[in-house]
C-alpha positions as CSV (number, residue, x, y, z in Angstrom):
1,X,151.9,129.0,110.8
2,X,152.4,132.5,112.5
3,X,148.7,132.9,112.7
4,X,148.0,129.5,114.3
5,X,150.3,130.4,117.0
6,X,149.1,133.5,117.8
7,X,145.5,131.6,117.9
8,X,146.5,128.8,120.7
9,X,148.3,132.0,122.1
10,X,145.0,133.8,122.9
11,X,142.9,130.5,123.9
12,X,145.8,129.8,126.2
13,X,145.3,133.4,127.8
14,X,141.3,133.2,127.7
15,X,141.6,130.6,130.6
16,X,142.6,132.8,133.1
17,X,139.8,135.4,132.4
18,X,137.1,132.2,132.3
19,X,138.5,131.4,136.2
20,X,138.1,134.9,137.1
21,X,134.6,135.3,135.4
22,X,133.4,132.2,136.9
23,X,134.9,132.7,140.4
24,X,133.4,136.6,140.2
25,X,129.9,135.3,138.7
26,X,129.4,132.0,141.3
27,X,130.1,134.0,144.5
28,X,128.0,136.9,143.5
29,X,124.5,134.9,142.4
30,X,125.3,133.0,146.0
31,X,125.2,136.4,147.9
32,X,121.6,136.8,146.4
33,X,118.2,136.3,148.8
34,X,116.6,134.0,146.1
35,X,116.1,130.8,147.3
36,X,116.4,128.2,144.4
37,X,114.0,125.9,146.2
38,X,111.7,128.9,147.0
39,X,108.6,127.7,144.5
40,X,108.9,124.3,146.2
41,X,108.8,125.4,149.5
42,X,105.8,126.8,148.7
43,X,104.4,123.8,147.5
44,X,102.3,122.4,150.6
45,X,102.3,119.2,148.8
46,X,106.4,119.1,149.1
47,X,107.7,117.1,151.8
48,X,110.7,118.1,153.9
49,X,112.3,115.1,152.9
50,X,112.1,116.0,149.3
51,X,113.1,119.5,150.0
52,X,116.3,117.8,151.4
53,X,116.6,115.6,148.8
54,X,116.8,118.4,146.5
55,X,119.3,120.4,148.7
56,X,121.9,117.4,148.5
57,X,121.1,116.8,144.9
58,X,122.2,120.0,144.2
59,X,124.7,120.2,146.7
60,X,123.1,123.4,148.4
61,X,123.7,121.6,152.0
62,X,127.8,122.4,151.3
63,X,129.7,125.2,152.2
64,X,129.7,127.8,149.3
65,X,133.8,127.5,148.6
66,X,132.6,123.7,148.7
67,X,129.8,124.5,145.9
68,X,131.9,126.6,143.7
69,X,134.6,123.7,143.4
70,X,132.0,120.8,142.7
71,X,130.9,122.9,140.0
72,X,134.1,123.6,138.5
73,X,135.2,120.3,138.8
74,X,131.8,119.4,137.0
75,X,132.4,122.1,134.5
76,X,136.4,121.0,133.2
77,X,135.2,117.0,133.2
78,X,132.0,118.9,130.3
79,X,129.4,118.3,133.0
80,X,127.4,121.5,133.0
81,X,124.8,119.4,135.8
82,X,120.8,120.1,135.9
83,X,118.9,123.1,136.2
84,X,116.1,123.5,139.4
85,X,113.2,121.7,137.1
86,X,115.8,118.7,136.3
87,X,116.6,119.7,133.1
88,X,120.1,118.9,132.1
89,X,121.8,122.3,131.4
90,X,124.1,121.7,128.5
91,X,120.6,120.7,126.3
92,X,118.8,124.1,127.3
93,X,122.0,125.9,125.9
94,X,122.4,124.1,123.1
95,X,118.7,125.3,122.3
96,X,119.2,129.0,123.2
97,X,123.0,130.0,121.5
98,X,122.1,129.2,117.9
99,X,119.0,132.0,118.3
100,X,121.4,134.2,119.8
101,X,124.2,133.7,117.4
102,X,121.3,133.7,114.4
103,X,120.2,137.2,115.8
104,X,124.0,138.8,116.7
105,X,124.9,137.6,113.2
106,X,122.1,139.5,111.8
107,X,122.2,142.9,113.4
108,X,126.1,142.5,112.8
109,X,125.9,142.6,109.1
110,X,122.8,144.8,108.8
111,X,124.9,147.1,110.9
112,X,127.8,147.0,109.2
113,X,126.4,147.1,105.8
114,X,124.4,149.8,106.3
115,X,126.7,151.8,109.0
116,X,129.4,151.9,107.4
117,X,129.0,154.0,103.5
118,X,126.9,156.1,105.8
119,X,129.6,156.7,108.2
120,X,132.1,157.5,104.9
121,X,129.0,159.8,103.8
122,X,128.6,162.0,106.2
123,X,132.4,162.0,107.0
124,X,132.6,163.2,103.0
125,X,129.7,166.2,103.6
126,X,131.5,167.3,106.7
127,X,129.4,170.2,107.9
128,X,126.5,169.8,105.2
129,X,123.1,169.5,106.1
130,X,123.1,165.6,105.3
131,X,126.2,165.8,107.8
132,X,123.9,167.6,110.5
133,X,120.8,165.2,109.9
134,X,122.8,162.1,110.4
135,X,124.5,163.4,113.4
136,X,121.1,164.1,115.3
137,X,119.4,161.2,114.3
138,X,122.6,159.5,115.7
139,X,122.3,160.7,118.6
140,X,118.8,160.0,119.0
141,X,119.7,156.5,118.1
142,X,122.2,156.1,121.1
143,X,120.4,158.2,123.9
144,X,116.9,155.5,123.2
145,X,117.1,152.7,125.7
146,X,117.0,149.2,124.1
147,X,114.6,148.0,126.7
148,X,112.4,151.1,126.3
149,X,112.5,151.1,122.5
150,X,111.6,147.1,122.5
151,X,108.4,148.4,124.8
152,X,107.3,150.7,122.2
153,X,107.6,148.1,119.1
154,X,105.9,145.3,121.0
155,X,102.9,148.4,121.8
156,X,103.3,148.9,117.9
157,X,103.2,145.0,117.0
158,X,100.3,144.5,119.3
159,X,98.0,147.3,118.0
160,X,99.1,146.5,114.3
161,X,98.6,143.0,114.1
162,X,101.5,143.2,111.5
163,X,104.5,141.5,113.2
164,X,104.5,138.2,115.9
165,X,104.8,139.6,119.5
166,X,107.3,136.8,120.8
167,X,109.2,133.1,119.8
168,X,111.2,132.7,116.6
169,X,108.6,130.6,115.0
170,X,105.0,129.9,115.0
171,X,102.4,127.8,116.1
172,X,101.8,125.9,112.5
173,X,106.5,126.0,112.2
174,X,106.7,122.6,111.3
175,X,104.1,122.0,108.6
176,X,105.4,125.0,106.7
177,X,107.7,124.4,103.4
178,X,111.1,125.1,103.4
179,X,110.4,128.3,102.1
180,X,108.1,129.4,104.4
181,X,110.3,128.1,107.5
182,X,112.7,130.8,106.3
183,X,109.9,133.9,106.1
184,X,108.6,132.5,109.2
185,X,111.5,133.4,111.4
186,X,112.5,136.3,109.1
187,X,108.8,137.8,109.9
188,X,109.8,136.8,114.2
189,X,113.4,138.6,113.8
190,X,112.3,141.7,112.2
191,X,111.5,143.6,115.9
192,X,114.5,142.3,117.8
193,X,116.3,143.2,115.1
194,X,115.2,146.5,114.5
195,X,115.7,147.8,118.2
196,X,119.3,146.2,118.4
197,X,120.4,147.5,114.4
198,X,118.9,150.6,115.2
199,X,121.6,151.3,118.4
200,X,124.4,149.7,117.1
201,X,124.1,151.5,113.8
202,X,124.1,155.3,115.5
203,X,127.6,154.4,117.3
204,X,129.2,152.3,114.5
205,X,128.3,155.0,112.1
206,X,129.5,158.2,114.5
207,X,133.0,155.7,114.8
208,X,133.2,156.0,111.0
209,X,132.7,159.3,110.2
210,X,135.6,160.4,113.3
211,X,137.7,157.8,112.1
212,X,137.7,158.7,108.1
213,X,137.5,162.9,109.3
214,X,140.3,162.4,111.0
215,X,142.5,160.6,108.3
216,X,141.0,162.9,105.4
217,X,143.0,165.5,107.6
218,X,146.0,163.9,108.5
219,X,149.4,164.9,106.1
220,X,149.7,161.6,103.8
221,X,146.3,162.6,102.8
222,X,147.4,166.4,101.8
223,X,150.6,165.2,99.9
224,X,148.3,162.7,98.2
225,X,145.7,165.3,97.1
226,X,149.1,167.9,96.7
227,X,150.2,164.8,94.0
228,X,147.1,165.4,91.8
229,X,145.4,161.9,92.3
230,X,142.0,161.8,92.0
231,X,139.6,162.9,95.1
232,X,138.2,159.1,94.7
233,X,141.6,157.5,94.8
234,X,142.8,159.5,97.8
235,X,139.5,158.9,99.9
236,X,138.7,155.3,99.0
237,X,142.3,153.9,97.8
238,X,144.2,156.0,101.0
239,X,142.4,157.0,103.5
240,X,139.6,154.8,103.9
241,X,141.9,151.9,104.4
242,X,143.3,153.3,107.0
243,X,140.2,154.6,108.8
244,X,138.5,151.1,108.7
245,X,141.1,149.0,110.1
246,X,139.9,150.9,114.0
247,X,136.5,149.9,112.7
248,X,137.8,146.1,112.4
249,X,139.0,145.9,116.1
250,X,135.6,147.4,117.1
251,X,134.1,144.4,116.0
252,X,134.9,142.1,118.6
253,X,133.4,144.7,121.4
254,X,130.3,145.1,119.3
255,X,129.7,141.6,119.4
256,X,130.0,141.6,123.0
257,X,127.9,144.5,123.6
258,X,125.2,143.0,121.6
259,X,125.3,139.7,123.6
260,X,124.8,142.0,127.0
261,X,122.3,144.1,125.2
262,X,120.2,141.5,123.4
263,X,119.2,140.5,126.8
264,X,116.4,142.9,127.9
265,X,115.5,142.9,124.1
266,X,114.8,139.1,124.0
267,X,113.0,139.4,126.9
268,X,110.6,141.5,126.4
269,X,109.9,139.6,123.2
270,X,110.1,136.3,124.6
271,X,113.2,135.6,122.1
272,X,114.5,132.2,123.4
273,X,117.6,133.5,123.2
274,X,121.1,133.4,125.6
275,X,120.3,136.4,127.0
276,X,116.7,135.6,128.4
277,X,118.0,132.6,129.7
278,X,120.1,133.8,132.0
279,X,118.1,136.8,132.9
280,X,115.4,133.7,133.9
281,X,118.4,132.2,135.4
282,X,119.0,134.4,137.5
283,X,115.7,135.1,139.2
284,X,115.3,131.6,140.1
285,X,118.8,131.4,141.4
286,X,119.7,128.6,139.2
287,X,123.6,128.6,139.6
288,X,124.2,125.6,137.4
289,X,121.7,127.2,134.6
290,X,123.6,130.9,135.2
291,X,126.9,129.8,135.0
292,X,127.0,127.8,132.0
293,X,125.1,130.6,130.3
294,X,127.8,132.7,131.3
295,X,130.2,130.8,130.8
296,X,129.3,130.4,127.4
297,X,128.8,134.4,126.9
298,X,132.3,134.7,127.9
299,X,133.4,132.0,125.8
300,X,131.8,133.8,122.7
301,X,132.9,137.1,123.9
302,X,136.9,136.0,123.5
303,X,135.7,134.3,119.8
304,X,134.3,137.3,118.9
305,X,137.4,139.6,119.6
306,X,139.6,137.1,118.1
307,X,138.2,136.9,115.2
308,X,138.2,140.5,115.1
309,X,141.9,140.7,115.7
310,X,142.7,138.1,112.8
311,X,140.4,139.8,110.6
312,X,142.1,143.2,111.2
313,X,145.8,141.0,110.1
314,X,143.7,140.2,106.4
315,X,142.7,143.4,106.1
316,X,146.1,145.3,107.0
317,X,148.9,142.9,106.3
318,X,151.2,145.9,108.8
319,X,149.9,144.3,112.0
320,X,152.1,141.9,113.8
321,X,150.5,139.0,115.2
322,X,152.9,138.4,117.6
């Protein structure tokens, strides 16, 4: 029951941070020169009477403290509106978040799966050339930008031939099998996924080896080895427990920094993703389109730190809820 509490306790105090984030967001993408009828006012076939149609359809004739309170009162009654071209807003996100989810979810457990042993193995040859190897290839893994490193993959995918340059699926998707549904948009994820695993995984792992390096040296440790227990029972029955549980409340900010950093990635791959959607969004000015997706980001962002918060209560019973 404690848990469920705590739970409406944290939605209750996500609603002031989704006022703030949507009064910050609104009010800056209004301040912007782009003119959300700009491609129609370059249309010499558009009238001025449908330009001013347009302007009151989507209520850009108002004052922009007038706008911004349409819209919320839009957003609380679940009326995200239309985007520029018409489209209603709430379908084009329900296309985009399950690729983004699909491809957080991914690099999350490929991360983790992989990042964490090697975190506890370097952290166990301290100062060992192993040690050493992993920390520079660490670091090259966190100074490569994401955008930069997606450039050089698509290069790659291009020359090679070996791996799709853009989309989750292909051309011939919906005459495949089952089967070959699933390689299909294994085969599209490999290079998104690649770029994002590969920076994630140099700080998740660095995290890990500080963490268990500095509870390999703290006293319990000592009096456990001074005890006679075995070197595996100290490191993996001790210490690690204690390292990881840092590693748990990490999670939440990794998935938000994967949602902000899949965006360049998905666009240069033409991943219809979140993240390119409001990137697109955003150059055409579309303040119903941006502010749902953000919206939504937000909305994920406080999921994903809750669910790292309850996760780190299962894994260390200790931590209060309250």
């Amino acid at each position: 029951m404690q848990i469920f509490v705590y739970i409406l306790k944290r939605l209750i105090q996500a609603i002031p941070l989704l006022f703030l984030v949507s009064v910050i967001s609104f009010f800056i993408i209004r301040l912007s020169p782009v003119d959300p009828l700009g491609e129609l006012r370059l249309n010499p076939s558009i009238s001025q009477e449908t330009l001013k149609a347009e302007q009151q359809r989507l209520g850009l004739d108002k004052p922009k403290i007038v706008q911004y309170g349409l819209w919320l009162k839009s957003f609380l009654k679940g009326d995200l509106g239309v985007t520029v071209t018409g489209e209603k807003v709430s379908v084009k996100l329900m296309e985009r978040i399950p690729n983004t989810l699909l491809l957080t979810a991914v690099v999350i457990f490929l991360t983790w799966l992989v990042g964490i042993p090697l975190g506890i193995y370097a952290a166990l040859n301290w100062k060992k050339p192993v040690d050493r190897i992993l920390t520079v290839v660490t670091s090259i893994g966190m100074a490569i930008p994401s955008f930069f490193f997606a450039l050089l993959l698509l290069i790659f995918a291009v020359k090679t031939g070996w791996f799709p340059t853009g989309g989750l699926t292909s051309f011939n998707f919906s005459n495949l099998s089952f089967g070959g549904k699933v390689v299909d948009i294994i085969h599209h994820l490999v290079l998104p996924v690649i770029v994002l695993f590969t920076i994630s995984l140099s700080g998740l792992q660095r995290q890990m080896r500080g963490n268990l390096l500095d509870v390999l040296g703290s006293d319990y440790v000592k009096f456990a080895r001074a005890k006679g227990l075995s070197e595996n029972k100290v490191v993996y029955k001790h210490a690690l427990r204690n390292a990881i549980n840092p590693m748990v409340t990490l999670l939440g900010f990794e998935f938000a920094s994967l949602l902000s950093g899949a965006a360049l990635t998905e666009y240069v791959f033409q991943y219809p993703g979140l993240g390119r959607l409001i990137l697109e969004a955003v150059m055409k000015s579309d303040i119903n389109l941006v502010m749902a997706s953000l919206m939504m980001g937000t909305v994920m962002l406080v999921l994903g730190n809750l669910l790292a918060d309850i996760l780190l209560k299962f894994v260390d019973p200790r931590v209060s809820v309250n």
